[in-house]
TIMAR-405698 format. One record per residue (C-alpha): residue number from 1; residue in one letter; chain; x, y, z. Coordinates in pm, 1 decimal. Each point is the difference from the previous one (the first is absolute). Layout:
% TIMAR-405698
NUM|a|A|X|Y|Z $
...
//
This chain:
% TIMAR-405698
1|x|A|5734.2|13830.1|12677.4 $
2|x|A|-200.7|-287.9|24.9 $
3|x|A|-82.1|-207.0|-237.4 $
4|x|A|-38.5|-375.9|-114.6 $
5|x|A|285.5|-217.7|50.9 $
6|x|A|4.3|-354.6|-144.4 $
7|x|A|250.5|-218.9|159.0 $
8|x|A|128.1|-356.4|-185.1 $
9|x|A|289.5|-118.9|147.6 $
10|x|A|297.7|157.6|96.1 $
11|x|A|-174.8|291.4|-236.6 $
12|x|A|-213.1|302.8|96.2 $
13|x|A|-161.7|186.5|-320.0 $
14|x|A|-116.3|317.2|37.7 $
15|x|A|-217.2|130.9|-351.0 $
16|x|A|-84.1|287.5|126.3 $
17|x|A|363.0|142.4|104.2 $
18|x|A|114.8|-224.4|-338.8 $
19|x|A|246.0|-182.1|263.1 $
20|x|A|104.4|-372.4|40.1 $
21|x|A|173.2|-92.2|311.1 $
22|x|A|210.1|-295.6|56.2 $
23|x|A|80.6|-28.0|428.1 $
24|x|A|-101.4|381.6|28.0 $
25|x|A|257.8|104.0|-298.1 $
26|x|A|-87.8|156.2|-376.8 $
27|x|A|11.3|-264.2|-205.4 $
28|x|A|137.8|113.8|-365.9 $
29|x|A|-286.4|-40.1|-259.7 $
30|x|A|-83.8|142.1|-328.8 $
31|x|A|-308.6|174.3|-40.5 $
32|x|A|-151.7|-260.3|-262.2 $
33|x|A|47.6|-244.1|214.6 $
34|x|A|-100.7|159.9|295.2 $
35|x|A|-322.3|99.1|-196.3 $
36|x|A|-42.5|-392.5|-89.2 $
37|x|A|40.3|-116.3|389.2 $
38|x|A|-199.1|268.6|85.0 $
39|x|A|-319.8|-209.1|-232.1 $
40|x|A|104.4|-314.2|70.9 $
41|x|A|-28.7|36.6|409.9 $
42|x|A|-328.2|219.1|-17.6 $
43|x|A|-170.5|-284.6|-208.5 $
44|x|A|245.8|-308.0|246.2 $
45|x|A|-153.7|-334.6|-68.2 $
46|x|A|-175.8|96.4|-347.5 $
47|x|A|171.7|73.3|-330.3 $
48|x|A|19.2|286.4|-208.1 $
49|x|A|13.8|-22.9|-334.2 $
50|x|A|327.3|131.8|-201.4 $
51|x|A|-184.0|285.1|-136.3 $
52|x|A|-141.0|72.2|342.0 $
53|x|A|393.9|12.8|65.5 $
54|x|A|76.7|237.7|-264.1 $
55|x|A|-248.3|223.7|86.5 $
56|x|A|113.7|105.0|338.9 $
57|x|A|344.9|-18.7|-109.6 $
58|x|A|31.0|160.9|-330.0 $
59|x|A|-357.5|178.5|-5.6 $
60|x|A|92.2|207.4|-299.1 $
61|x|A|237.9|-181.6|-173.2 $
62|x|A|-15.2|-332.9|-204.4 $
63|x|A|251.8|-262.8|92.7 $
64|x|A|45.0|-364.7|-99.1 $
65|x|A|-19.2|-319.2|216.9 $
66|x|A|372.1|-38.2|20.0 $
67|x|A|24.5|347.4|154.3 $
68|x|A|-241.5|-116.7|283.0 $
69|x|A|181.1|-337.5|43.6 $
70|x|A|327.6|212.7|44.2 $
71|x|A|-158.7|193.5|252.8 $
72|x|A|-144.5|-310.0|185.9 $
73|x|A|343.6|-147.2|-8.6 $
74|x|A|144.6|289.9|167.1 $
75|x|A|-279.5|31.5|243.7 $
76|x|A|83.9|-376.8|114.2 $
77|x|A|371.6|67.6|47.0 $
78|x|A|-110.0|280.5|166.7 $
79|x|A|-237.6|-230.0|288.1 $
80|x|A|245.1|-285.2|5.5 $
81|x|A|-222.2|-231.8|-111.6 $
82|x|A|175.5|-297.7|-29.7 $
83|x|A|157.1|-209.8|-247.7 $
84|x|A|-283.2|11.3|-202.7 $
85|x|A|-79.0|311.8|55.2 $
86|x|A|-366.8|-109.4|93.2 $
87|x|A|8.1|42.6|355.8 $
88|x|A|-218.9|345.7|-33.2 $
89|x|A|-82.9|2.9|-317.7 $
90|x|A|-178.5|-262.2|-211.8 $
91|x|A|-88.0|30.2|-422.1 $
92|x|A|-352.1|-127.6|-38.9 $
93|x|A|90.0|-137.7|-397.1 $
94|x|A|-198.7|200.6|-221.9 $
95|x|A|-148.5|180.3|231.1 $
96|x|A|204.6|229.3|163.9 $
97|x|A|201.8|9.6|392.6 $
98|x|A|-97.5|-70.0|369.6 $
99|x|A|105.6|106.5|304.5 $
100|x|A|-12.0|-334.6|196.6 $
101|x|A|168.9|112.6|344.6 $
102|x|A|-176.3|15.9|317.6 $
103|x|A|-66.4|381.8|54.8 $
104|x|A|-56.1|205.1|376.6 $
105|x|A|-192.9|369.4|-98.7 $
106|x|A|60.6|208.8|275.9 $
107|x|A|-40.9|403.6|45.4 $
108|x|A|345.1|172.5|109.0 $
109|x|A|221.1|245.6|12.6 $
110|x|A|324.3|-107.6|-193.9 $
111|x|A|237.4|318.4|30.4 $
112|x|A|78.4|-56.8|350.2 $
113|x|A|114.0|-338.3|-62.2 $
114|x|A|179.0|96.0|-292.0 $
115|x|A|176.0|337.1|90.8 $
116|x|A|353.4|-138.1|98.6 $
117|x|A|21.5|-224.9|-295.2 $
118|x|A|320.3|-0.1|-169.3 $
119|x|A|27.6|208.0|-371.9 $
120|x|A|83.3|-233.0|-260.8 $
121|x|A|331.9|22.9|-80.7 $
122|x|A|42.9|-211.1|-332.9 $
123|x|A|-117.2|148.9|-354.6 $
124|x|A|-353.4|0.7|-114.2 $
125|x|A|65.4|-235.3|-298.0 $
126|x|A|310.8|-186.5|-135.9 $
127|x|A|163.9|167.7|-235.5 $
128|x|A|200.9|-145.5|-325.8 $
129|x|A|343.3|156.4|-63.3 $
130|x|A|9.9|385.9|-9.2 $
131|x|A|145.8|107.8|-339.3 $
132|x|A|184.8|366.4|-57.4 $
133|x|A|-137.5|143.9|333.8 $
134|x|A|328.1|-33.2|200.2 $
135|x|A|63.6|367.4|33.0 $
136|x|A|-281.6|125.0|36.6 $
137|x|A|-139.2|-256.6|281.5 $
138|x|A|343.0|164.3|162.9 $
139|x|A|-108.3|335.0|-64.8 $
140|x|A|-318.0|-89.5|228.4 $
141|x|A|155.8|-172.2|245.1 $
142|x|A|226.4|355.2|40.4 $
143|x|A|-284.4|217.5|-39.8 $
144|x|A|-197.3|-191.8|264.3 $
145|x|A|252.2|32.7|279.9 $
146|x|A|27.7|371.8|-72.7 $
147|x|A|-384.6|49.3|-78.2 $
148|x|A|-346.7|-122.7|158.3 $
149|x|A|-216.6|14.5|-300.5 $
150|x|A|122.7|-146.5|-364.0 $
151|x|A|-224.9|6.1|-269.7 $
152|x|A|67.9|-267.0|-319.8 $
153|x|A|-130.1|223.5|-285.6 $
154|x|A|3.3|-138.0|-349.6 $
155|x|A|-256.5|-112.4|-273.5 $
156|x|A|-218.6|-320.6|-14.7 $
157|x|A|191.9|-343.8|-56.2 $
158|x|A|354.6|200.6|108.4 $
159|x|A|47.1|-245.9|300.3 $
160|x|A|-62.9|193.0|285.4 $
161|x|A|-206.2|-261.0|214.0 $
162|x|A|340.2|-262.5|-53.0 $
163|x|A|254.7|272.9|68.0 $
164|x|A|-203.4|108.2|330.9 $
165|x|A|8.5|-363.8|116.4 $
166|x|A|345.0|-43.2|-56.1 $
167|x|A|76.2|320.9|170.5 $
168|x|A|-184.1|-64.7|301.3 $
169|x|A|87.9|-323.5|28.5 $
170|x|A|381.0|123.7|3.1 $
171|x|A|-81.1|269.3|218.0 $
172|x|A|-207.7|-166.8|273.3 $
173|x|A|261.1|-83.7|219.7 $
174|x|A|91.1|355.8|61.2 $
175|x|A|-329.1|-16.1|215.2 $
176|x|A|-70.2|-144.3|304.7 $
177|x|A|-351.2|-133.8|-99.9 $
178|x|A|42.1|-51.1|-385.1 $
179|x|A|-160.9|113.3|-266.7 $
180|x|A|-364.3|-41.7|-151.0 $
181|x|A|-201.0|-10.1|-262.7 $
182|x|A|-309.4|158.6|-71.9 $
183|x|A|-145.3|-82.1|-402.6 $
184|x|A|-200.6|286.8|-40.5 $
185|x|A|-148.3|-76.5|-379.5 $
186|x|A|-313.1|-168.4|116.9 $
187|x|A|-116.3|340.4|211.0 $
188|x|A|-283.4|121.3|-178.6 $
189|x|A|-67.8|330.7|222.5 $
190|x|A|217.0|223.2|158.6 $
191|x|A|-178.3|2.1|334.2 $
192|x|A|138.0|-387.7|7.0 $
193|x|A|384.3|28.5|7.7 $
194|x|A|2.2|73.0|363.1 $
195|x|A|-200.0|-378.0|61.7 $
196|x|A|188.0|-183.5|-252.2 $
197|x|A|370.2|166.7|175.6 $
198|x|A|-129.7|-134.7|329.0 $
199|x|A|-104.3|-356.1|-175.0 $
200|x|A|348.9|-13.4|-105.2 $
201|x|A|140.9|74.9|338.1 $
202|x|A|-285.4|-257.2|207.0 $
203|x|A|-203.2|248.8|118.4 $
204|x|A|-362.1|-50.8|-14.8 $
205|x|A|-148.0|286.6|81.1 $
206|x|A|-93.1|250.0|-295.4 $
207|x|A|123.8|357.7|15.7 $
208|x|A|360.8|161.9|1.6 $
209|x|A|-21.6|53.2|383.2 $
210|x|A|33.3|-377.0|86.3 $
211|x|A|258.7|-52.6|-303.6 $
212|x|A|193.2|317.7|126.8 $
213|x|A|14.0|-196.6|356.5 $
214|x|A|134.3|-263.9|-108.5 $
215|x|A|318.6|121.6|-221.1 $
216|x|A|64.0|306.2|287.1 $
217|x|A|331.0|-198.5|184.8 $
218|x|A|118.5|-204.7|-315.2 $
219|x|A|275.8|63.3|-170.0 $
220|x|A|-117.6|-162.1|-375.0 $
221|x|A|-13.0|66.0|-349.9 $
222|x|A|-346.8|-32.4|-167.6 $
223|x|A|-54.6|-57.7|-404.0 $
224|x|A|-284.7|210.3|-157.0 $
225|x|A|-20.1|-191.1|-315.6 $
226|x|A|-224.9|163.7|-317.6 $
227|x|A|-74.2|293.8|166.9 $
228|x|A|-122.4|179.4|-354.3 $
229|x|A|-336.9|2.1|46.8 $
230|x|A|-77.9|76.4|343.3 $
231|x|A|286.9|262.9|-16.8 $
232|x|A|-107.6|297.1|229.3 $
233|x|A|-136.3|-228.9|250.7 $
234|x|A|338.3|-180.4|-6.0 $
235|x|A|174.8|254.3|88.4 $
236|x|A|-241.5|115.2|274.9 $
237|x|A|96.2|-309.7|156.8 $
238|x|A|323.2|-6.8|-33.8 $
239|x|A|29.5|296.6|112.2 $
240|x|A|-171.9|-57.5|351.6 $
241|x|A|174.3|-309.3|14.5 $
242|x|A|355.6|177.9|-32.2 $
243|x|A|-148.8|246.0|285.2 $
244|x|A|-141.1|-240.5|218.9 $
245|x|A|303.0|-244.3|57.7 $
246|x|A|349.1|144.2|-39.2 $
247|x|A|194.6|-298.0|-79.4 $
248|x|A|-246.1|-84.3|-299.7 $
249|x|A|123.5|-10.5|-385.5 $
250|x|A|-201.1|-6.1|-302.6 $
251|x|A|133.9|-151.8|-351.8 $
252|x|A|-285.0|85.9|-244.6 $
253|x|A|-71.2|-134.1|-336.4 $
254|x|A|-215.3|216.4|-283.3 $
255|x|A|-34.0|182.3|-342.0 $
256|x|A|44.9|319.2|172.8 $
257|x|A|163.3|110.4|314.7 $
258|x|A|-240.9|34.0|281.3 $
259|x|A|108.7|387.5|77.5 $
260|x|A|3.0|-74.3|368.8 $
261|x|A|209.3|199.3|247.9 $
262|x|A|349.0|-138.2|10.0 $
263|x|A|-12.7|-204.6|-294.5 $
264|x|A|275.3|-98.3|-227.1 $
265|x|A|-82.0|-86.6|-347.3 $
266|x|A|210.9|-329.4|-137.0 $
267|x|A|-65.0|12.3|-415.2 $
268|x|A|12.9|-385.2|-131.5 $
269|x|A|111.1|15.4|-308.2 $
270|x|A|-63.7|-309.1|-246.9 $
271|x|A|313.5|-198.6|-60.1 $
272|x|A|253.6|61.8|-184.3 $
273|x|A|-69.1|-106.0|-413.2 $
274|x|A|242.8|-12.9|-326.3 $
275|x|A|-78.2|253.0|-266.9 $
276|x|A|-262.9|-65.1|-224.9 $
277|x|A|106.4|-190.0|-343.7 $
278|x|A|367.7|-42.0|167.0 $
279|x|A|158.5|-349.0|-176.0 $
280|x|A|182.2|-131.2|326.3 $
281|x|A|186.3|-312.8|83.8 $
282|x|A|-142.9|-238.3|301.1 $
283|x|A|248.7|156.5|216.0 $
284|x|A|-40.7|375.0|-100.4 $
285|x|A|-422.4|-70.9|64.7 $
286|x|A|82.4|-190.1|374.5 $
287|x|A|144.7|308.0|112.2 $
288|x|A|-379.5|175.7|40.1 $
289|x|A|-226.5|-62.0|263.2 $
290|x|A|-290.0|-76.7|-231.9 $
291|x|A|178.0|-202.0|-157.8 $
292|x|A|77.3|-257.4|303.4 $
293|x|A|-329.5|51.5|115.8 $
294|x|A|-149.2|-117.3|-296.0 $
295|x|A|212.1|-272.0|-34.2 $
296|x|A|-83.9|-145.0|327.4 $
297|x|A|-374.2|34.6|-43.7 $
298|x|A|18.0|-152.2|-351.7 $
299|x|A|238.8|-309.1|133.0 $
300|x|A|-272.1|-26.1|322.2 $
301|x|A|-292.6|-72.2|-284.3 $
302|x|A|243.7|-168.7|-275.4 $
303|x|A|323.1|-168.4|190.9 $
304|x|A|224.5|12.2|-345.1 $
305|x|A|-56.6|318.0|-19.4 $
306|x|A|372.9|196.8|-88.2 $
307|x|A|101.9|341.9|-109.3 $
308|x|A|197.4|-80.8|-290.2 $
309|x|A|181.6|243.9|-277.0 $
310|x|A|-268.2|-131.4|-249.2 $
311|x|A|-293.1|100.1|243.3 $
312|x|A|152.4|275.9|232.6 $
313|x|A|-64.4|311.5|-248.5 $
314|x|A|-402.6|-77.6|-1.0 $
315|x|A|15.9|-27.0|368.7 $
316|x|A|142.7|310.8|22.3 $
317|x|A|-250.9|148.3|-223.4 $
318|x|A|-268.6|-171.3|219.8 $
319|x|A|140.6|170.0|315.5 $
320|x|A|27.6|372.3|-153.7 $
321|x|A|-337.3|-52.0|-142.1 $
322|x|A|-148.5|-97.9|331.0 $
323|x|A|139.1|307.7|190.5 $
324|x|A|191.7|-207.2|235.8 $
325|x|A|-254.5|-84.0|196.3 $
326|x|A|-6.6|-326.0|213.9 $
327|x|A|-378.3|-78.9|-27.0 $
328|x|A|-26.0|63.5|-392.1 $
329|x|A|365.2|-220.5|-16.0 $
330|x|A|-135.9|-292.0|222.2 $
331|x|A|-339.4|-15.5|-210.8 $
332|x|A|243.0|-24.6|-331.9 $
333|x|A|184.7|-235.5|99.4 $
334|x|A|-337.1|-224.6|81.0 $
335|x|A|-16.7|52.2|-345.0 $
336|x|A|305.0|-181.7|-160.9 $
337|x|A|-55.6|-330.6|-30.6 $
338|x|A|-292.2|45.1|-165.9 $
339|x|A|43.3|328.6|-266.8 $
340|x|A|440.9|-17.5|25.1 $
341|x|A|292.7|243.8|74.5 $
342|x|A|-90.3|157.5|-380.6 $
343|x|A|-361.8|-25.1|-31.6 $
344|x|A|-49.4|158.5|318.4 $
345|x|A|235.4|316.9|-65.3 $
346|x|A|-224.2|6.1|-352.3 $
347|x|A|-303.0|29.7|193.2 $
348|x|A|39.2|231.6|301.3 $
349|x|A|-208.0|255.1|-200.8 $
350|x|A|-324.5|-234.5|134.5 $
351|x|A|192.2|3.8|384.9 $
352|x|A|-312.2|36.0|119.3 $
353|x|A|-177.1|-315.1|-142.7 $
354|x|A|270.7|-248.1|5.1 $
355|x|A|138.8|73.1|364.4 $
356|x|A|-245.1|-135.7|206.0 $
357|x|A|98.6|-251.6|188.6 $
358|x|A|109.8|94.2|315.7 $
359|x|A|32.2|-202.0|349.8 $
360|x|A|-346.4|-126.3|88.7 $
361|x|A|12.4|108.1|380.7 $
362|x|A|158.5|330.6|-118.2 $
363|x|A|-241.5|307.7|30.7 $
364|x|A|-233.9|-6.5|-240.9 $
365|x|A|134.3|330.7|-166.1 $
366|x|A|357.3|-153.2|-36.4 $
367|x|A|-158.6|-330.1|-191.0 $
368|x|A|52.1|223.3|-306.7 $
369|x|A|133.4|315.5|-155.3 $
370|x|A|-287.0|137.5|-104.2 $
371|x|A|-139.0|-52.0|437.5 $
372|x|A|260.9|129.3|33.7 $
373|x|A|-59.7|333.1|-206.5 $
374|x|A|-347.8|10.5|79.3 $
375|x|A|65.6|51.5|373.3 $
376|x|A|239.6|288.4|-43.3 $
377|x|A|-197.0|139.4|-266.0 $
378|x|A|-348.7|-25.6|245.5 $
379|x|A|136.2|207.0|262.1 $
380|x|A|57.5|311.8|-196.7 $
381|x|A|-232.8|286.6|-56.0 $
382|x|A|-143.6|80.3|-290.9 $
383|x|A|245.3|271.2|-50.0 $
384|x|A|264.7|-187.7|46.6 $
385|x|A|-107.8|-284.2|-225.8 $
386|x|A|-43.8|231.6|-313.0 $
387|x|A|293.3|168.2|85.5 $
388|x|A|179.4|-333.6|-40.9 $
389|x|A|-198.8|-131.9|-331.8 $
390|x|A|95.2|322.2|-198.3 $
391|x|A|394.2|-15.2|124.9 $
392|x|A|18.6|-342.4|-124.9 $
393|x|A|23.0|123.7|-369.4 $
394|x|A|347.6|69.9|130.7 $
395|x|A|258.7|-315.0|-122.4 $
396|x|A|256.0|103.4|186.7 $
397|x|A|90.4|297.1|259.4 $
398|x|A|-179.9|295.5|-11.6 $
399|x|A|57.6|364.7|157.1 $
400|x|A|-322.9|194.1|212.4 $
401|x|A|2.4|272.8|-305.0 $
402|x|A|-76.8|-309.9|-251.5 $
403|x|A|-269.1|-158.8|198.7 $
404|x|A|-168.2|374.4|99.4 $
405|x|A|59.9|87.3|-424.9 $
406|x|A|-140.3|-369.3|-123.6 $
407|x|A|-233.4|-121.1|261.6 $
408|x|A|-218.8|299.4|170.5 $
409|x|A|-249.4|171.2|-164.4 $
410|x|A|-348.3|187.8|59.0 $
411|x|A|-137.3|-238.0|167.0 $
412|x|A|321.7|-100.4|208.9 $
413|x|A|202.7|260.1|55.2 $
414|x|A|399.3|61.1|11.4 $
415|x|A|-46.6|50.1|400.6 $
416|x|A|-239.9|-352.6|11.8 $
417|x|A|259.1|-184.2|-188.0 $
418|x|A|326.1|143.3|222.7 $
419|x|A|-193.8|-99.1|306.7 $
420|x|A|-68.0|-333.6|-117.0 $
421|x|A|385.2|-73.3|-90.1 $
422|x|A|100.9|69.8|363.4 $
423|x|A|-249.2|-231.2|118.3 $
424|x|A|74.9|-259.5|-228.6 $
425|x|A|336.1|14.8|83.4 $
426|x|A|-37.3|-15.2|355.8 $
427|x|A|-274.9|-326.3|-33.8 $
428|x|A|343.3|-135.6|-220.4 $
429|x|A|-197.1|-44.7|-307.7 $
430|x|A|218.2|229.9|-195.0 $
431|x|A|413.8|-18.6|65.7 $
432|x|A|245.5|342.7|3.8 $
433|x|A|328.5|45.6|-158.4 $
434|x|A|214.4|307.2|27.6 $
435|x|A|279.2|53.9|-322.4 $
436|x|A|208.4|387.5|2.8 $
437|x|A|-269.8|153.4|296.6 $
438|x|A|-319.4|-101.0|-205.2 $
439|x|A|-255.6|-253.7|111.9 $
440|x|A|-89.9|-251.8|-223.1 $
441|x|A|-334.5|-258.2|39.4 $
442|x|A|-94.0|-352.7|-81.7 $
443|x|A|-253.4|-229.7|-12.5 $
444|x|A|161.2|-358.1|77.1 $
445|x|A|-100.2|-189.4|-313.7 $
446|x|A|-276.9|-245.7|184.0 $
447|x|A|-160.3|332.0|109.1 $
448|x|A|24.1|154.9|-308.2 $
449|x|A|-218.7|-287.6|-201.0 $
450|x|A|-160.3|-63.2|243.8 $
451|x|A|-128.3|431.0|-13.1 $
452|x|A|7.9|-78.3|-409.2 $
453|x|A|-261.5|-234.9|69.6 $
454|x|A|-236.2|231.3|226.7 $
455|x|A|106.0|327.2|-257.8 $
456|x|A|-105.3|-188.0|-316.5 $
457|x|A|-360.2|-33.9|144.5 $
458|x|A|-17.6|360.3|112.4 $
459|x|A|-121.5|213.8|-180.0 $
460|x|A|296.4|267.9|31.5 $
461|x|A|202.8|-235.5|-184.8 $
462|x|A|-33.8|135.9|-359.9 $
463|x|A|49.0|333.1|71.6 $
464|x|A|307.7|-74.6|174.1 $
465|x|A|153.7|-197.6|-233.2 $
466|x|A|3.3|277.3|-234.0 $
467|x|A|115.9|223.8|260.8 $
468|x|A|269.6|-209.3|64.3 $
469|x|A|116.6|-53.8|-343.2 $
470|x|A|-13.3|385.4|-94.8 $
471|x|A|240.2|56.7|345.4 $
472|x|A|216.2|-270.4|-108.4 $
473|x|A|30.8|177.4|-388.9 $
474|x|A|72.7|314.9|182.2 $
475|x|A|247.9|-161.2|237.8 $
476|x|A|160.6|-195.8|-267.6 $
477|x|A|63.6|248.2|-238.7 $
478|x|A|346.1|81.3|203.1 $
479|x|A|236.5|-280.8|-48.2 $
480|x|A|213.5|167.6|320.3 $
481|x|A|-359.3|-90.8|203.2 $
482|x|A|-7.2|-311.9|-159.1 $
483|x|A|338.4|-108.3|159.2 $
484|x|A|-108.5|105.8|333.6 $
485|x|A|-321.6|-175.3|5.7 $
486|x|A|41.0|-377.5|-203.3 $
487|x|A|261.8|-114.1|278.7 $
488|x|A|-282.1|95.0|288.8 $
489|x|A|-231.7|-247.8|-213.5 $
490|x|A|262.0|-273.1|150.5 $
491|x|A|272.6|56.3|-228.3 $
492|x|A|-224.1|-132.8|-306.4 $
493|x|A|54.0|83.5|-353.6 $
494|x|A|-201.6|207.0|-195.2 $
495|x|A|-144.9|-268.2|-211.6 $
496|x|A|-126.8|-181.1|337.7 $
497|x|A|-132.2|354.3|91.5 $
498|x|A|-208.6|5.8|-325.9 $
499|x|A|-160.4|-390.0|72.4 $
500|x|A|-65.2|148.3|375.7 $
501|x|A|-213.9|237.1|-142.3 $
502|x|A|-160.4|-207.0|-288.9 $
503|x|A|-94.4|-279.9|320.3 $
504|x|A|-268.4|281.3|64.5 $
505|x|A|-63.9|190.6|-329.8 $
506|x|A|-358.9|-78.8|-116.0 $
507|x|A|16.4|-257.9|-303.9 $
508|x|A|-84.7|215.5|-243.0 $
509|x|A|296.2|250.2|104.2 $
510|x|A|235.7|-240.2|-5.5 $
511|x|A|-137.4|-217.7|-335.1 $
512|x|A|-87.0|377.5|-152.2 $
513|x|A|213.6|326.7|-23.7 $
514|x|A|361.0|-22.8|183.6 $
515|x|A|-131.7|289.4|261.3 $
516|x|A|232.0|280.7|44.3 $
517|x|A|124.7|-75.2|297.8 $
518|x|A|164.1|-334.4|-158.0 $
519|x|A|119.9|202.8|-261.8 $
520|x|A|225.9|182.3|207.7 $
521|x|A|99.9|-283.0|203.2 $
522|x|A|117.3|-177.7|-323.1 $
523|x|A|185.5|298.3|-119.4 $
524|x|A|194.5|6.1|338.9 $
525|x|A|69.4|-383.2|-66.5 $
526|x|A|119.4|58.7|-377.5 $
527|x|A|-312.9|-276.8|-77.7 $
528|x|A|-251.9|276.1|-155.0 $
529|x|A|-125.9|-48.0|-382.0 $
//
């Protein structure tokens, strides 16, 4: 392919093949700041404004000027330029950047002079200390020398991008030419993956013929990162990769597994949490992943941060609350210094407004919970997504015959609503439990309000409700079924079973007539008038 090259330096840029050379070798880049060096040397010797920046680079998204000075900073580091970092790169004060290197355009072919360029051996980012993930980053290791295509399959904010790194990087020396990366969450169509694969790998030429050259005698493992969204194509490539070149492994991250030939699906659980409302000791709390993760995020933002026996049951109750989950417990514990141990375990009814401040050179859907939601939530069908409003009346576990009995109806039937549970189970939006041979479902709590949230602006929600509440009389008129089915709810007792359901009861149920379903819910507890 050829195409025009702009050479500064020791440095070749490529735009069109998205490539920066340094001597003839991929230079490691991110793609903001690839998009930024990109405007600066098209425009060399005239400046472009900040928001001209921010428009190439974040065209849909709004970011601040500290996010672009980040990315200039690592763009510098990235050219070498000098002490001062102003050898390429000049800031025109209140104005915006300049390109101020002497610049050679030439046309050329680059994949020649690329093609025996070494894979990059070291890890795509630096990672802080990996918390809880021993085993299973040694469960991957094992399943990689046994298996050529590993798929990370959990829900949004589980970790699956860190515990990929960390297993790669363990793993690469097992191959002769390394691993690599590939960061597929900026693909916007399918038709793409094979380009940005190659990109990855320093080839230059689009298509999967010239990326299937180059990987056909290496012996390498490649990282599909965020593979949700461009799923089927994923696996399309995958698969031809895995057919192409024989000594070829794949380690893939996503909501769902990419149901490719060969596959093995890896399940990331969140980590391990305390029970909910459990008064522990400092010690008793440190023994839970969530716990120690938590900790270290909330001493990285406050440095006298401790677990203490005074503090350590509200942490706990912050780390059952939040599911476990890494993302939700890093953006709590951005939280502390400013709301407290206390007020923040008060308040994780409002996660989604209060846990917002995420890294600002993460991806913009892990810079908060609610991103974070609203990306897992986006790719599901319609189906799907009122499958997952109506289940999310549900507190606690629930069985297929409840959600078929509470949730289907006319207009969605028992058949619609069994369909969507598979799927939602298999995009890891809803969790499975199996007690005495029966199968038992959940919403993880950050799921479930954050469904609340899209039910109680439905307009199925009233219906439901009712629905719900007449299954629940019927269910709870049998104190033997109400045995079996309060521990499911995490082991709560049937007074915190009542508030569960008055969180969603319309105000005028809950300041009006005790509805029946209470009723019987307060006779089980002995609490009934």
């Amino acid at each position: 392919m050829h195409a025009e090259t702009y050479v500064f330096g020791s440095f070749q840029l490529h735009p069109e093949g998205r490539l920066l050379l340094d001597r003839g070798r991929p230079t490691k880049l991110g793609s903001r700041a690839l998009d930024i060096l990109i405007a600066l040397v098209e425009a060399a010797g005239e400046t472009v404004s900040n928001a001209e920046i921010r428009a190439r680079a974040w065209p849909t998204t709004v970011v601040d000027e500290v996010s672009l000075r980040v990315h200039i900073s690592a763009l510098r580091r990235a050219l070498g330029g000098g002490k001062d970092g102003s050898r390429f790169i000049v800031n025109v004060p209140g104005r915006g950047y300049q390109f101020i290197a002497p610049i050679t355009r030439e046309q050329c072919r680059l994949a020649a002079a690329i093609q025996d360029a070494p894979f990059n051996h070291e890890p795509p980012l630096s990672l802080p200390g990996i918390i809880g993930r021993t085993k299973e980053i040694a469960s991957l290791i094992n399943h990689l020398s046994r298996r050529r295509l590993v798929s990370v399959v959990g829900p949004g904010g589980v970790g699956k991008t860190t515990v990929a790194i960390a297993t790669a990087t363990a793993a690469k020396g097992s191959f002769r030419d390394g691993a690599w990366f590939v960061a597929l969450d900026s693909i916007e169509r399918p038709e793409s993956i094979a380009s940005a694969v190659g990109a990855a790998l320093g080839v230059t030429e689009d298509g999967i013929g010239p990326m299937l050259a180059r990987l056909r005698d290496k012996q390498a493992l490649i990282v599909f990162d965020n593979c949700e969204h461009i799923i089927d194509a994923a696996a399309a490539t995958a698969e031809a990769i895995l057919r192409a070149s024989p000594e070829i492994s794949i380690l893939a991250t996503s909501q769902e597994s990419l149901r490719a030939q060969g596959e093995f699906t890896f399940r990331l659980k969140p980590l391990e949490t305390p029970p909910g409302h459990a008064v522990v000791t400092a010690d008793e709390a440190k023994t839970y992943a969530a716990v120690q993760l938590f900790a270290e995020r909330a001493q990285a933002y406050w440095g006298d941060f401790v677990v203490n026996d005074t503090n350590a049951s509200a942490i706990c109750e912050i780390c059952h609350g939040l599911d476990g989950l890494p993302l939700a417990l890093e953006l709590a514990a951005a939280q502390t210094e400013v709301v407290g141990i206390h007020g923040l375990a008060q308040t994780l009814h409002n996660r989604f407004a209060l846990l917002t401040r995420g890294r600002r050179t993460a991806l913009q859907r892990q810079r908060s919970l609610r991103s974070m939601m609203d990306w897992s939530y986006s790719l599901l069908s319609e189906s799907e997504k009122i499958t997952l409003r109506r289940v999310a009346v549900f507190p606690g576990h629930f069985t297929l015959e409840a959600a078929t009995e509470v949730a289907s109806d006319e207009q969605f039937s028992s058949i619609d609503m069994i369909k969507g549970l598979v799927n939602l189970v298999t995009k890891s939006m809803i969790t499975t439990d199996t007690l005495d041979g029966v199968a038992y479902l959940r919403l993880l709590e950050t799921t479930r309000v954050y469904a609340l949230e899209k039910f109680a602006n439905s307009r199925e929600s009233e219906h439901l409700r009712q629905r719900h509440a007449e299954y629940d009389d019927r269910s709870f008129r049998s104190v033997e079924a109400c045995q079996r089915r309060v521990p499911l709810a995490g082991g709560k007792p049937l007074e915190h079973r009542v508030q569960e359901r008055s969180d969603w009861w319309p105000a005028s149920k809950a300041a009006g007539e005790t509805p029946a379903w209470k009723h019987s819910i307060m006779r089980m507890a002995g609490s009934a008038p």
